[in-house]
ROSE-4610 file (N, C-alpha, C; in Angstrom, 1 decimal, always signed):
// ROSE-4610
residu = [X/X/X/X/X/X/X/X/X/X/X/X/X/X/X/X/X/X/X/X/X/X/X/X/X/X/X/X/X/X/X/X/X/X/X/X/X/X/X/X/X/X/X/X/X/X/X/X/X/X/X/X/X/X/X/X/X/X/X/X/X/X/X/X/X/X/X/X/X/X/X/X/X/X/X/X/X/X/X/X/X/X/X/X/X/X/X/X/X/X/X/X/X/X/X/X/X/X/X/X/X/X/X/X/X/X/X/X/X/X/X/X/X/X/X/X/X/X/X/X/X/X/X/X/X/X/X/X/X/X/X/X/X/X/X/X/X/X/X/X/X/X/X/X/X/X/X/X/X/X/X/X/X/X/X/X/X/X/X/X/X/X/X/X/X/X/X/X/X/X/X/X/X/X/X/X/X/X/X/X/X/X/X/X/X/X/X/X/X/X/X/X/X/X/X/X/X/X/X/X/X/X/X/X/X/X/X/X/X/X/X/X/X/X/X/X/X/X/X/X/X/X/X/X/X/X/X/X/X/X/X/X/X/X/X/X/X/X/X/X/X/X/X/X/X/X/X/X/X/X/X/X/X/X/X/X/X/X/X/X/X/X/X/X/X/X/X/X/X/X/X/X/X/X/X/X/X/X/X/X/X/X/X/X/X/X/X/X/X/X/X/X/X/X/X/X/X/X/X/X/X/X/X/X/X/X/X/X/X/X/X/X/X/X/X/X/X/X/X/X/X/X/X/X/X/X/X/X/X/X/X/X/X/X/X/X/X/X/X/X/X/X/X/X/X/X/X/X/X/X/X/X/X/X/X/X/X/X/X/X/X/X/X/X/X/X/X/X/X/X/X/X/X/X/X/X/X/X/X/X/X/X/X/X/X/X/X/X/X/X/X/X/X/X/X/X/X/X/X/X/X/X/X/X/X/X/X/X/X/X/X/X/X/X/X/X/X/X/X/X/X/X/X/X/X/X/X/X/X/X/X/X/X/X/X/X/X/X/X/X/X/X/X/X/X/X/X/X/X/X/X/X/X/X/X/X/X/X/X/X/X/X/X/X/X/X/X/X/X/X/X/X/X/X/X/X/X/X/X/X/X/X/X/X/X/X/X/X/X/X/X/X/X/X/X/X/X/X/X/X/X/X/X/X/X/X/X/X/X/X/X/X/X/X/X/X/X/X/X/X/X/X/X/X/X/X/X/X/X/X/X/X/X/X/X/X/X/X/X/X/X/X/X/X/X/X/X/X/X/X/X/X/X/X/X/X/X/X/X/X/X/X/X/X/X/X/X/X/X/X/X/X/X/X/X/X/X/X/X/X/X/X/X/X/X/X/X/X/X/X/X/X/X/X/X/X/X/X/X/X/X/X/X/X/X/X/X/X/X/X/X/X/X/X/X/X/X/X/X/X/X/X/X/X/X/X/X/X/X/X/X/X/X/X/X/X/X/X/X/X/X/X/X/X/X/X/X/X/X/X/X/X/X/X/X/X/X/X/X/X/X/X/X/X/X/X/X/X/X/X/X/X/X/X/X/X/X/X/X/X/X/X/X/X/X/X/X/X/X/X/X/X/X/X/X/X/X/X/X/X/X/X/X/X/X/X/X/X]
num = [1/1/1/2/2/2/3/3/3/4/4/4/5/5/5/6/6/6/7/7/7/8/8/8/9/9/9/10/10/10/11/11/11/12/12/12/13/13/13/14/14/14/15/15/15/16/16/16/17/17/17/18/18/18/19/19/19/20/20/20/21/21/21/22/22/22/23/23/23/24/24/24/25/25/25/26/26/26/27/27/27/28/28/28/29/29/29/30/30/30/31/31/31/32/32/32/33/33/33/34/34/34/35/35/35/36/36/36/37/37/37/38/38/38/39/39/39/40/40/40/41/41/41/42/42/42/43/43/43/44/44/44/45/45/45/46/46/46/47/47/47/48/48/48/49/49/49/50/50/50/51/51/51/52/52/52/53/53/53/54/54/54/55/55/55/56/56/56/57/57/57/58/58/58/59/59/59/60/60/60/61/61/61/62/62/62/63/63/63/64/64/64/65/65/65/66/66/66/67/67/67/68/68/68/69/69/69/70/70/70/71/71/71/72/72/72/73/73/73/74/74/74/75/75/75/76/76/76/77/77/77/78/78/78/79/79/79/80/80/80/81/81/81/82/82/82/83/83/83/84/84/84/85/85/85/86/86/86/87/87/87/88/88/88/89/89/89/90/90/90/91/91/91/92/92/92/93/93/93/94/94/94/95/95/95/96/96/96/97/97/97/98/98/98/99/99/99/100/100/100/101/101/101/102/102/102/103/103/103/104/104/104/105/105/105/106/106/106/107/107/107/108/108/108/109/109/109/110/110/110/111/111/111/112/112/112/113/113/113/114/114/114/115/115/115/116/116/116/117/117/117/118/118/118/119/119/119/120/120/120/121/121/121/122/122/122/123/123/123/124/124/124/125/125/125/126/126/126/127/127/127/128/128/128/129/129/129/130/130/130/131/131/131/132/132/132/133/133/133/134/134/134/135/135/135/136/136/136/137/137/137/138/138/138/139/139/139/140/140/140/141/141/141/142/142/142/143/143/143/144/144/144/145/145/145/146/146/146/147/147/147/148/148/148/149/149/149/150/150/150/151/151/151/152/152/152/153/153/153/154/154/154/155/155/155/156/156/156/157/157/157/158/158/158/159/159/159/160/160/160/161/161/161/162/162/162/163/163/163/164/164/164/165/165/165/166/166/166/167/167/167/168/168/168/169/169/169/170/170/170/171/171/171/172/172/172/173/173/173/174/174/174/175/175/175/176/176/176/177/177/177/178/178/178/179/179/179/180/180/180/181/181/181/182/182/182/183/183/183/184/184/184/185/185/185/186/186/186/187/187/187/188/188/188/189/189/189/190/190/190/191/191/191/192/192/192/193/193/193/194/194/194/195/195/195/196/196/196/197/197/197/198/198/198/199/199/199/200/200/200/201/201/201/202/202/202/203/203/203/204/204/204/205/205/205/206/206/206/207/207/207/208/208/208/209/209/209/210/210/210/211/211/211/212/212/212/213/213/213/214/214/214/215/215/215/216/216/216/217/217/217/218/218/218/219/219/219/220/220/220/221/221/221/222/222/222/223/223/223/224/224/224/225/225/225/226/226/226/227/227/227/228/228/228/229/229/229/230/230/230/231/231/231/232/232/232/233/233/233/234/234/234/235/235/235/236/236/236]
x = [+0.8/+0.0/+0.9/+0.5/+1.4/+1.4/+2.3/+2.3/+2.2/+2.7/+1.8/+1.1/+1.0/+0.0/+1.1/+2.0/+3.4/+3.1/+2.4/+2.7/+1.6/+1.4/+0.0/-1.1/-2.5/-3.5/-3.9/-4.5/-5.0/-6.7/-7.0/-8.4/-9.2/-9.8/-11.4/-12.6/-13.1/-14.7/-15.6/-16.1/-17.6/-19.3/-19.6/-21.1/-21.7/-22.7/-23.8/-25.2/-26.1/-27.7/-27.9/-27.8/-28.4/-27.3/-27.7/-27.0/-26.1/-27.0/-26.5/-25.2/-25.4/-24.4/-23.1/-23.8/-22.4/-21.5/-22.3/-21.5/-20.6/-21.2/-20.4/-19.2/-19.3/-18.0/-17.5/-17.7/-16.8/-16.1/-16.8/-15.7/-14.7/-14.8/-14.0/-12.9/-12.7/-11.4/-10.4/-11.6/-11.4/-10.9/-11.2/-10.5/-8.9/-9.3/-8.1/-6.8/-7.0/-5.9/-5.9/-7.2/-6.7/-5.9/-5.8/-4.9/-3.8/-3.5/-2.3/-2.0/-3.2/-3.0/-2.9/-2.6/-2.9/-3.7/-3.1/-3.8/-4.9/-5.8/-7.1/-8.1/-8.6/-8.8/-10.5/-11.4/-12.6/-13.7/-13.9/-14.4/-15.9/-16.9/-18.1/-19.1/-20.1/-21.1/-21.6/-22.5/-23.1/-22.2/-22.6/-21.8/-21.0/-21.7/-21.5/-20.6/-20.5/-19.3/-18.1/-17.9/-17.3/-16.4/-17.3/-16.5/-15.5/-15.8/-15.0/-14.0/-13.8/-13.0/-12.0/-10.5/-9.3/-9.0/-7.7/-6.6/-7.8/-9.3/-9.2/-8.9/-8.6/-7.4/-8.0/-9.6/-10.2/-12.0/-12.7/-13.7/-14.7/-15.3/-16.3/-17.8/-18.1/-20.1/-20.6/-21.3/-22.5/-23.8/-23.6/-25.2/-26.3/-25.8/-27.4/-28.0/-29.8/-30.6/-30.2/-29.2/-29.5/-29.7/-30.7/-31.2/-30.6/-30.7/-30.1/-28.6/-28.3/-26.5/-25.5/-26.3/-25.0/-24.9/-26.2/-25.6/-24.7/-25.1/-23.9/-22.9/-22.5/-21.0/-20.6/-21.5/-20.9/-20.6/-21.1/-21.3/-19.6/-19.9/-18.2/-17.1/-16.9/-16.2/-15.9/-17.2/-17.0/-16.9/-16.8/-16.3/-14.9/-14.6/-13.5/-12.5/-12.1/-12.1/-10.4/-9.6/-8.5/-9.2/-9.9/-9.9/-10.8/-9.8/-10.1/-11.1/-12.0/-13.8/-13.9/-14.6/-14.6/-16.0/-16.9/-18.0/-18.7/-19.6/-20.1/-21.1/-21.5/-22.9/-22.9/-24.3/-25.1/-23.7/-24.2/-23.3/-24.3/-23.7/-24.2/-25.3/-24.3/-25.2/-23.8/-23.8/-22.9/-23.0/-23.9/-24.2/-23.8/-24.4/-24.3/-22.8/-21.7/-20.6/-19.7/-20.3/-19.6/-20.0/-21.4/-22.0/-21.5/-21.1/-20.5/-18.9/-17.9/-16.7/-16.9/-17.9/-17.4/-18.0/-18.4/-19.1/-18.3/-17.1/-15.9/-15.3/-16.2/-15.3/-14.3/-13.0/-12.1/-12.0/-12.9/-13.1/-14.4/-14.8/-16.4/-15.7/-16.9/-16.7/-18.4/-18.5/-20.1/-20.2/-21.3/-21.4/-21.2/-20.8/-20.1/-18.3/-17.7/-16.1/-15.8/-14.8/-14.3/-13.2/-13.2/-12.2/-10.8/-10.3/-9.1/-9.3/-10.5/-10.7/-10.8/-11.3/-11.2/-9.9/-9.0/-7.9/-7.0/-7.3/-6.4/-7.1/-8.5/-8.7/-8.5/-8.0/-6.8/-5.6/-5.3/-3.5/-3.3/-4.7/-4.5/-4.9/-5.9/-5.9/-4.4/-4.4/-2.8/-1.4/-1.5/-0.9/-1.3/-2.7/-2.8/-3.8/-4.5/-5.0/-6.9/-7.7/-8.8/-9.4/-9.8/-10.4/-12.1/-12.1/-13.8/-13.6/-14.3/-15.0/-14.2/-13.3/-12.6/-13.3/-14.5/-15.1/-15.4/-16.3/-16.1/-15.2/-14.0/-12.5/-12.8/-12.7/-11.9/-13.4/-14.7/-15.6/-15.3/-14.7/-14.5/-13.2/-12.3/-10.7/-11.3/-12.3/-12.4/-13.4/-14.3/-14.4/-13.8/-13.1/-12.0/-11.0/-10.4/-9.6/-10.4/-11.6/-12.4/-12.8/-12.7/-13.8/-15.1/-15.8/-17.3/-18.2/-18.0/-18.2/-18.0/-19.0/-19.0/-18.6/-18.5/-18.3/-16.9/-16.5/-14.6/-13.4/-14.4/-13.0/-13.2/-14.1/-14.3/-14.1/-14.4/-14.2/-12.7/-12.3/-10.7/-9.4/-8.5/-7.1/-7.0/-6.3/-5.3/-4.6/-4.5/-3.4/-3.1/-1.5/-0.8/-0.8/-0.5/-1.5/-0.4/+0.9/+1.3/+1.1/+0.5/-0.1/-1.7/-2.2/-3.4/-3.3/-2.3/-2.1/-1.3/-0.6/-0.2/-1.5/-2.3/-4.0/-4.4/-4.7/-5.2/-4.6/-3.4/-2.5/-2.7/-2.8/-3.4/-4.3/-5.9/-6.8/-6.9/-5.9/-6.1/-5.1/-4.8/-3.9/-2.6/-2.3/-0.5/+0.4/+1.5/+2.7/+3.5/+4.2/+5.5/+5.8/+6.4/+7.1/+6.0/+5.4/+4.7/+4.2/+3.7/+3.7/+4.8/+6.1/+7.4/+7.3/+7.0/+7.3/+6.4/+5.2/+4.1/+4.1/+4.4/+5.1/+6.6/+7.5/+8.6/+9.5/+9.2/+10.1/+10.7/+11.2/+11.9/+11.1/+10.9/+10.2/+10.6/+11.6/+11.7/+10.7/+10.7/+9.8/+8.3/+8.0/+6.4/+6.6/+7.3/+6.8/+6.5/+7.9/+7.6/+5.9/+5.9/+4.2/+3.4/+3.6/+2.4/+2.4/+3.7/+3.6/+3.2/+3.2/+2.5/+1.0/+0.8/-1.1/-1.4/-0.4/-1.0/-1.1/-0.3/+0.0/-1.1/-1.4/-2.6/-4.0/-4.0/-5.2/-5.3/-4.4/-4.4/-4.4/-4.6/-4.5/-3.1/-3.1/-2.1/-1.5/-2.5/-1.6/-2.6/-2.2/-2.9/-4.6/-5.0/-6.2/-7.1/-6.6/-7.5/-7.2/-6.2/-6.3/-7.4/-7.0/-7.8/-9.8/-9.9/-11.0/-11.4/-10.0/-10.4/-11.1/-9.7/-10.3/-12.0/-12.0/-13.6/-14.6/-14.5/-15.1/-15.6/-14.1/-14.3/-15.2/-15.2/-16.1/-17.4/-17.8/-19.1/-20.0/-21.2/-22.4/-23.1/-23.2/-23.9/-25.2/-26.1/-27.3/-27.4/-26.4/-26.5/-27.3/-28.6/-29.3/-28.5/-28.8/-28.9/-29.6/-29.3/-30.6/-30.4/-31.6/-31.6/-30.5/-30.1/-29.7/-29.9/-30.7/-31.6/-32.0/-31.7/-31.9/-31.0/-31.3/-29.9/-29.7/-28.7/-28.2/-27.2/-26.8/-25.9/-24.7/-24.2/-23.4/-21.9/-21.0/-19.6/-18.8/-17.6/-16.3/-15.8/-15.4/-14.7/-13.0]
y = [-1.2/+0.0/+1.2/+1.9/+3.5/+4.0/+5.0/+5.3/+7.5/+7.5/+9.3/+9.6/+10.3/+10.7/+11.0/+10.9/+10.6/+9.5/+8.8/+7.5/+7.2/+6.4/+6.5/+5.8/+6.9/+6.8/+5.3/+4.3/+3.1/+3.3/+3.3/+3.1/+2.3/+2.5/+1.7/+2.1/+0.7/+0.9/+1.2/+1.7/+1.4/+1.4/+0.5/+0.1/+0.1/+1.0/+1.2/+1.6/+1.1/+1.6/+2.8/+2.8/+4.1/+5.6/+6.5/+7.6/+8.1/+8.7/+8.7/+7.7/+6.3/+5.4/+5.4/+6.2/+5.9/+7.8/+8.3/+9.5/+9.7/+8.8/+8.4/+7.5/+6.3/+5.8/+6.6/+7.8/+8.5/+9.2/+9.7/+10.8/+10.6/+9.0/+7.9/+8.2/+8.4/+8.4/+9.7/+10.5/+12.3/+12.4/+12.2/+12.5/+11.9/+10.5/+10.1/+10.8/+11.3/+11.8/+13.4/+13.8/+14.9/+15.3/+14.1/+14.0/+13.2/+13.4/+12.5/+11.8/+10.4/+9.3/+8.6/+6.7/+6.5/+7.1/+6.9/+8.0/+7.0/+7.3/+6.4/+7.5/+6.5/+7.6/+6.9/+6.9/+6.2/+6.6/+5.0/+5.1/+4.9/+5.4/+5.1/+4.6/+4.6/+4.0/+2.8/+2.1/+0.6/-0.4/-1.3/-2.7/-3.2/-3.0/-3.4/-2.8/-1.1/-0.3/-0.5/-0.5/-1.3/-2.1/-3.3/-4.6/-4.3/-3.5/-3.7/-2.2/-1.7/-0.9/-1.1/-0.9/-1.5/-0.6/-1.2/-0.2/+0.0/-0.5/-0.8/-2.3/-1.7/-2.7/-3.2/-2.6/-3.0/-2.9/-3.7/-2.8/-3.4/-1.9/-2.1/-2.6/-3.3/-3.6/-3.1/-2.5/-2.4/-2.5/-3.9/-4.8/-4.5/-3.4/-2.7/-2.3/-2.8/-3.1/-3.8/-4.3/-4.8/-5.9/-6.2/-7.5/-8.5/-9.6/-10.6/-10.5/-9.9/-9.4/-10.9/-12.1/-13.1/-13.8/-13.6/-13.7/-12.6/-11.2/-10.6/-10.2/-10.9/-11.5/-12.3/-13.8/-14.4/-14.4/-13.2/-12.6/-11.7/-10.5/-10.1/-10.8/-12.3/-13.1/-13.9/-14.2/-14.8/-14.2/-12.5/-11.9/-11.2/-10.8/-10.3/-11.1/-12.2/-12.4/-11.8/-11.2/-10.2/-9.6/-8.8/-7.6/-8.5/-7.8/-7.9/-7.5/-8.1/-7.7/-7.6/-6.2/-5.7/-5.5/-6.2/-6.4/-5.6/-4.1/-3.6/-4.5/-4.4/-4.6/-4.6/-5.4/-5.2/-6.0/-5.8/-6.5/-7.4/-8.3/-9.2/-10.4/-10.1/-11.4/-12.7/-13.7/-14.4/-15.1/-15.4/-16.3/-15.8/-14.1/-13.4/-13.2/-13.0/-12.7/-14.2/-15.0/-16.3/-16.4/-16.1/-16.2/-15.0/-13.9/-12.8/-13.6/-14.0/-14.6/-15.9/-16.8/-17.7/-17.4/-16.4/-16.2/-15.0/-15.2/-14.3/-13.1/-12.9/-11.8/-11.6/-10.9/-11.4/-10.3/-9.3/-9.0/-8.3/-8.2/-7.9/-6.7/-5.8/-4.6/-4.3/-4.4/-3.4/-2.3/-1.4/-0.4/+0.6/+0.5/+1.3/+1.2/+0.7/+0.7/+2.0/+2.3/+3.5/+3.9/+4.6/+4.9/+4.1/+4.4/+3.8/+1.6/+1.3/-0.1/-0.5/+0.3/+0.1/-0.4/+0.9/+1.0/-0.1/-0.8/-1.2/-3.2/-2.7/-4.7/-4.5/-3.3/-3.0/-4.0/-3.1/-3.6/-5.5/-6.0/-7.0/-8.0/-7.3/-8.2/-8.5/-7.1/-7.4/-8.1/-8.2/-9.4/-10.3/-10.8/-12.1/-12.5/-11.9/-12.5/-11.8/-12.8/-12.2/-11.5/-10.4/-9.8/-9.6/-10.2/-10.7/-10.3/-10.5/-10.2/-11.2/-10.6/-11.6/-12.8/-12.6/-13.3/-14.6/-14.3/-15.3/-16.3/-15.7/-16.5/-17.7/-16.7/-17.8/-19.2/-18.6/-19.5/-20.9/-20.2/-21.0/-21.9/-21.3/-22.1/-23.0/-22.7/-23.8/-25.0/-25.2/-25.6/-26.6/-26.2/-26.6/-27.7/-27.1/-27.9/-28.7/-28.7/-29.8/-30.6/-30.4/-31.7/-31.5/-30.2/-30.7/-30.9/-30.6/-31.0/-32.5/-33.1/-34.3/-35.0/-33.9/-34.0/-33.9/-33.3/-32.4/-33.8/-34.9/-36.1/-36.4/-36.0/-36.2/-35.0/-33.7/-32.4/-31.7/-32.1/-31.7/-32.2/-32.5/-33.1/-33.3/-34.3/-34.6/-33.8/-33.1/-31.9/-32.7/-32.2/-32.5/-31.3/-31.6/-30.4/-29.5/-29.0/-28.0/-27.1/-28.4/-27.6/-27.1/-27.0/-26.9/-25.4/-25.2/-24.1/-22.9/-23.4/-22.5/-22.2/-23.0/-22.6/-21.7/-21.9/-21.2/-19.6/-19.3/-18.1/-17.3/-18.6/-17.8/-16.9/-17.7/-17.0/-16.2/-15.8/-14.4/-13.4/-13.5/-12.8/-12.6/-13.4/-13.6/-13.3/-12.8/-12.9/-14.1/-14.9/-15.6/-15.4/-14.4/-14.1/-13.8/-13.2/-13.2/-15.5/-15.5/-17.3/-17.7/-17.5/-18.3/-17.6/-16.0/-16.1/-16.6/-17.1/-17.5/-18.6/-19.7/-20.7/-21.0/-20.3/-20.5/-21.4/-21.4/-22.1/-20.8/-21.1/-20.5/-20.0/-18.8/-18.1/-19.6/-20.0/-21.0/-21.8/-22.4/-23.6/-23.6/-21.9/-21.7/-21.8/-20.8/-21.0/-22.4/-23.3/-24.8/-25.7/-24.9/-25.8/-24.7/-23.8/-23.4/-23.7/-24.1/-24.5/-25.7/-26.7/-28.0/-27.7/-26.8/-26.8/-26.4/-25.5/-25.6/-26.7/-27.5/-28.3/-29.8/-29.4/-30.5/-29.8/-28.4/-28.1/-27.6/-27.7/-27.2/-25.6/-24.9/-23.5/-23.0/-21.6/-21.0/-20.0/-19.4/-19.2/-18.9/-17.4/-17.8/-17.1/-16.5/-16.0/-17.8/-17.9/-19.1/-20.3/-20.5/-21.5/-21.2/-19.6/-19.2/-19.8/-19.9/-19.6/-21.1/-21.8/-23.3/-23.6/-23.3/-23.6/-23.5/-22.1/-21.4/-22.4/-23.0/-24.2/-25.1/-25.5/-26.8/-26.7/-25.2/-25.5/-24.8/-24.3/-23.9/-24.5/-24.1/-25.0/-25.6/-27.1/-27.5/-27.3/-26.8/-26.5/-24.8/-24.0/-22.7/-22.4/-21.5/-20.7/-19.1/-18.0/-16.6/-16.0/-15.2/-14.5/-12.9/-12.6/-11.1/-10.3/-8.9/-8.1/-7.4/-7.3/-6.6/-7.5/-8.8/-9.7/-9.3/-8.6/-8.7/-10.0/-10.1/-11.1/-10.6/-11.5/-11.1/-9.8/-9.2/-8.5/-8.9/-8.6/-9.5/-8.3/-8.1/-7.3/-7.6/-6.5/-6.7/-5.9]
z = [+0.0/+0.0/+0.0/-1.1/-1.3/+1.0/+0.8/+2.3/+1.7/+0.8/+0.7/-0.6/-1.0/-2.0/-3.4/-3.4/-4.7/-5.2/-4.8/-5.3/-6.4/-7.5/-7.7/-7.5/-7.6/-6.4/-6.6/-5.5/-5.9/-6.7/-7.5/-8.4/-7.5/-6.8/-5.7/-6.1/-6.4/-7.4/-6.6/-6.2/-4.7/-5.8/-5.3/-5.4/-4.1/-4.5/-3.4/-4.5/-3.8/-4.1/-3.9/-2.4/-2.2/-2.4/-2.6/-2.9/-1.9/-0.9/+0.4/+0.9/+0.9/+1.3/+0.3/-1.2/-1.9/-1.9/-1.3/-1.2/+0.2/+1.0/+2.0/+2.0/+1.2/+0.8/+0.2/-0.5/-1.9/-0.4/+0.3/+1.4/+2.0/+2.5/+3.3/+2.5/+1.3/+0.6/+0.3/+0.2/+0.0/+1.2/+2.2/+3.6/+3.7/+3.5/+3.5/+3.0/+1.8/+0.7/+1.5/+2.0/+2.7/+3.7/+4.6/+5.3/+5.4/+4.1/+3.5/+3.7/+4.0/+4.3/+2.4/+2.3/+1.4/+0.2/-0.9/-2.0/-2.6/-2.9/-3.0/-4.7/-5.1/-6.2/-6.4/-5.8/-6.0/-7.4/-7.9/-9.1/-8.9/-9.3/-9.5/-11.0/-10.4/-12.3/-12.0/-12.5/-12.4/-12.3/-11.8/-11.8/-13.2/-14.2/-15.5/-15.6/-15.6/-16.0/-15.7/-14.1/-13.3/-13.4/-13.9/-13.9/-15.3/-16.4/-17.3/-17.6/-16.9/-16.2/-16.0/-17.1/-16.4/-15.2/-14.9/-14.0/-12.2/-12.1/-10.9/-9.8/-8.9/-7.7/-6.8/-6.3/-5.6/-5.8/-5.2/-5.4/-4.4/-3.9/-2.3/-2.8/-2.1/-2.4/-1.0/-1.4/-0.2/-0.2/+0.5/+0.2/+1.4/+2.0/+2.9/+2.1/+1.9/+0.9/-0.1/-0.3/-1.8/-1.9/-2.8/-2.7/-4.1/-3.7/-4.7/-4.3/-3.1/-3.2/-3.1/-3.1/-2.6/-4.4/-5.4/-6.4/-7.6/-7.1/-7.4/-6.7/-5.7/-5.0/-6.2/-6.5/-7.2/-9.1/-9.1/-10.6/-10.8/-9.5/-9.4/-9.3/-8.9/-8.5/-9.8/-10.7/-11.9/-13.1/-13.1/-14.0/-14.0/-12.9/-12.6/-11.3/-11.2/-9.8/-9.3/-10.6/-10.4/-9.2/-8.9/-8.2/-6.8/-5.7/-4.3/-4.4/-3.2/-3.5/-1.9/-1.3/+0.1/+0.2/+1.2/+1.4/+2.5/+2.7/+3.8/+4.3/+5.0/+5.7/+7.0/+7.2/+9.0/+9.7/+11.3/+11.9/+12.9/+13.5/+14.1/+13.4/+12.2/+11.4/+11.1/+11.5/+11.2/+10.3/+9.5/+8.6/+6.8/+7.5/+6.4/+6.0/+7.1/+6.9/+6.3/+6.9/+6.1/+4.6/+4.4/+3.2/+2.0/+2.4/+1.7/+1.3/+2.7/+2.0/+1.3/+1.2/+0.7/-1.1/-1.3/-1.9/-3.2/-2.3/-3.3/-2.2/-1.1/-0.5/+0.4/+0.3/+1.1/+2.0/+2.1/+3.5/+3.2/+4.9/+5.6/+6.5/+6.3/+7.2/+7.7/+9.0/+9.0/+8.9/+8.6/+8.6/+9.9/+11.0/+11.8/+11.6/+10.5/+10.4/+10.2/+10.8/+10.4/+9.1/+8.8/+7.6/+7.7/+8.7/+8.9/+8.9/+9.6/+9.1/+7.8/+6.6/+5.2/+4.9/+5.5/+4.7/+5.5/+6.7/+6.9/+6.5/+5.9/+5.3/+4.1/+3.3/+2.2/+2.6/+3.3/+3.6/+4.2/+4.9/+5.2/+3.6/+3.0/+1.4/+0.8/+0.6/-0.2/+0.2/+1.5/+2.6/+2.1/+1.8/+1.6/+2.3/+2.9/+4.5/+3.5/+4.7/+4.8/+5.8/+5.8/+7.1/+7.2/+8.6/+9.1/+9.8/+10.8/+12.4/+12.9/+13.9/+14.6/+15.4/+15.9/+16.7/+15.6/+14.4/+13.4/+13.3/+12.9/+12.7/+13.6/+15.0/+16.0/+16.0/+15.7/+16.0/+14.6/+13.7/+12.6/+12.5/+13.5/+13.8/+14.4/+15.6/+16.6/+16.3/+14.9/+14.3/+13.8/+12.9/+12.3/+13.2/+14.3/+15.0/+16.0/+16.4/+17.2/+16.4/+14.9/+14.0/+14.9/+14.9/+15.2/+13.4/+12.6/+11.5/+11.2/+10.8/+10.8/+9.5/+8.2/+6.8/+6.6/+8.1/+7.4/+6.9/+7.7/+7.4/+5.7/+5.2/+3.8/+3.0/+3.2/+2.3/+2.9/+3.7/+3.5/+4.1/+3.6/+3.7/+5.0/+5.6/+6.9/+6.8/+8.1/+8.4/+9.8/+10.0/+11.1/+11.8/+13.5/+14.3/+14.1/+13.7/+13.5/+12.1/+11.0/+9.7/+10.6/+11.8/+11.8/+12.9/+13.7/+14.1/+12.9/+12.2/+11.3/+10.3/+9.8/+9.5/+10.4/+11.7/+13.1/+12.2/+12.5/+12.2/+11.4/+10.2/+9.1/+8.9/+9.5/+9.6/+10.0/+11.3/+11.7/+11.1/+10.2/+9.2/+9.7/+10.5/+10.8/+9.2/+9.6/+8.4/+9.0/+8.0/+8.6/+9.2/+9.5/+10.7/+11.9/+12.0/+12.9/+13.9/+12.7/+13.2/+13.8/+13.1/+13.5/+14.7/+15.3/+16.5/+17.4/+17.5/+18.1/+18.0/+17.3/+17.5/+18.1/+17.9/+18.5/+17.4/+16.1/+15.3/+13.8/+13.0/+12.3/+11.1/+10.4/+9.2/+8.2/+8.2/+7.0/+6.9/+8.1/+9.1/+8.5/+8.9/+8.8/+7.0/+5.9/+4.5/+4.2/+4.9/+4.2/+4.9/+5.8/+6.5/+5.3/+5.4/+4.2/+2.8/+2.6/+1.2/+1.1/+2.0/+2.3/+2.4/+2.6/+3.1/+1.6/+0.9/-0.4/-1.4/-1.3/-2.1/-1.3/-0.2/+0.1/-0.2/-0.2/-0.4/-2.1/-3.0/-4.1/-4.8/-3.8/-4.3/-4.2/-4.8/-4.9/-4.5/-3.6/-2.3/-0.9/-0.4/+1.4/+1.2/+0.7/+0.2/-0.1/-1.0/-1.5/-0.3/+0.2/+1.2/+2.4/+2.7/+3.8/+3.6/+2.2/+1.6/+2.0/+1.5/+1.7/+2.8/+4.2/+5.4/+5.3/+5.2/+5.7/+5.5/+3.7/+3.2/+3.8/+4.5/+5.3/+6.9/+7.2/+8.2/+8.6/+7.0/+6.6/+6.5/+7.8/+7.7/+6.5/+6.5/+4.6/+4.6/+6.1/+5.6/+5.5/+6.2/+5.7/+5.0/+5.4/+4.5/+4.3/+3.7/+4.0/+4.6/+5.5/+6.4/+5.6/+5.2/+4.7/+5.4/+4.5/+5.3/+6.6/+6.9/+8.1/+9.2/+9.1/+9.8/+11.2/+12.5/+13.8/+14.0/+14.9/+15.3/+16.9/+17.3/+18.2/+18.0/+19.4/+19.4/+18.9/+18.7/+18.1/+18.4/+18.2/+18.1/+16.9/+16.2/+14.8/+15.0]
């Protein structure tokens, strides 16, 4: 991520319905650049125009009201899936937030995130990482490493419990280094366990693995609950 406004600006698409909501993402960025934080250059126009728009790098949806939004998740995913895809909505919906990532998006923000959380599930895409609701994560690691899923011995690979804490890490958007030091073993250590999780899980790198895990411990009768549907409180 550029660090001042020399650099040039990143192109960020934002989709929103409502006018209101999308002149409010347009300011998130204007501000930004005003206070010479990353340089951000936000693109607007229909979805259509959008998607075939070169030279943009990211692009926001904001699916408060919008309806049909989990098949045009997967419309943006299957026309463009180049471009990082950043998901607003409600908060304390868990179902929805699982159903937005598995659905192409590599990060969720509710509509109380602040400017600076945009820019910083920017910086964690481009790392590689997906950013959710922490509380999610961890309810999905713990998942994952209890086998309460009764399907997981069939929809994904034997992992050894050190490939399953470096998974753990991942999720929460650790860097190699960061793992090697939370583990207590070597940056070399952790690339070769991840290059193993890829090569058992088949993708090509930590985005799509992360995507894998999620897979593996996403409910199979999952429905979608509207947007407006509350749910519990969470911390993001």
């Amino acid at each position: 991520m550029p660090g001042n406004q020399s650099a040039k600006p990143i192109r960020v698409a934002l989709v929103a319905e409502e006018p209101l909501r999308l002149a409010g993402l347009v300011s998130i960025f204007e501000a930004q650049a005003e206070a010479g934080g990353p340089g951000f250059f936000p693109v607007t126009g229909s979805l259509t125009e959008l998607l075939t728009r070169p030279g943009v790098e990211f692009l926001i949806y904001d699916l408060n009201a919008a309806r049909g939004w989990l098949e045009t998740l997967e419309l943006i995913r299957r026309e463009r899936p180049d471009i990082p895809l950043i998901v607003i909505g409600p908060e304390g919906n868990d179902e929805l937030v699982l159903n937005a990532i598995m659905a192409g998006a590599r990060a969720y923000l509710d509509i109380t995130a602040s400017p600076q959380a945009v820019v910083s599930a920017m910086q964690a895409i481009t790392a590689g990482s997906i950013w959710a609701p922490r509380r999610l994560l961890s309810k999905l690691i713990d998942r994952l490493l209890n086998g309460r899923d009764t399907n997981l011995a069939t929809s994904s690979p034997h992992l050894t419990a050190r490939e399953r804490q470096v998974l753990e890490l991942i999720l929460m958007a650790r860097s190699n280094r960061e793992i090697a030091s939370h583990l207590g073993i070597e940056e070399r250590t952790v690339k070769a366990h991840v290059g193993r999780l890829m090569r058992k899980t088949g993708v090509d790198n930590r985005i799509e693995l992360s995507m894998c895990a999620l897979a593996w411990t996403a409910p199979r009768d999952a429905e979608s609950k509207p947007a407006g549907t509350p749910g519990p409180k969470k911390d993001v």
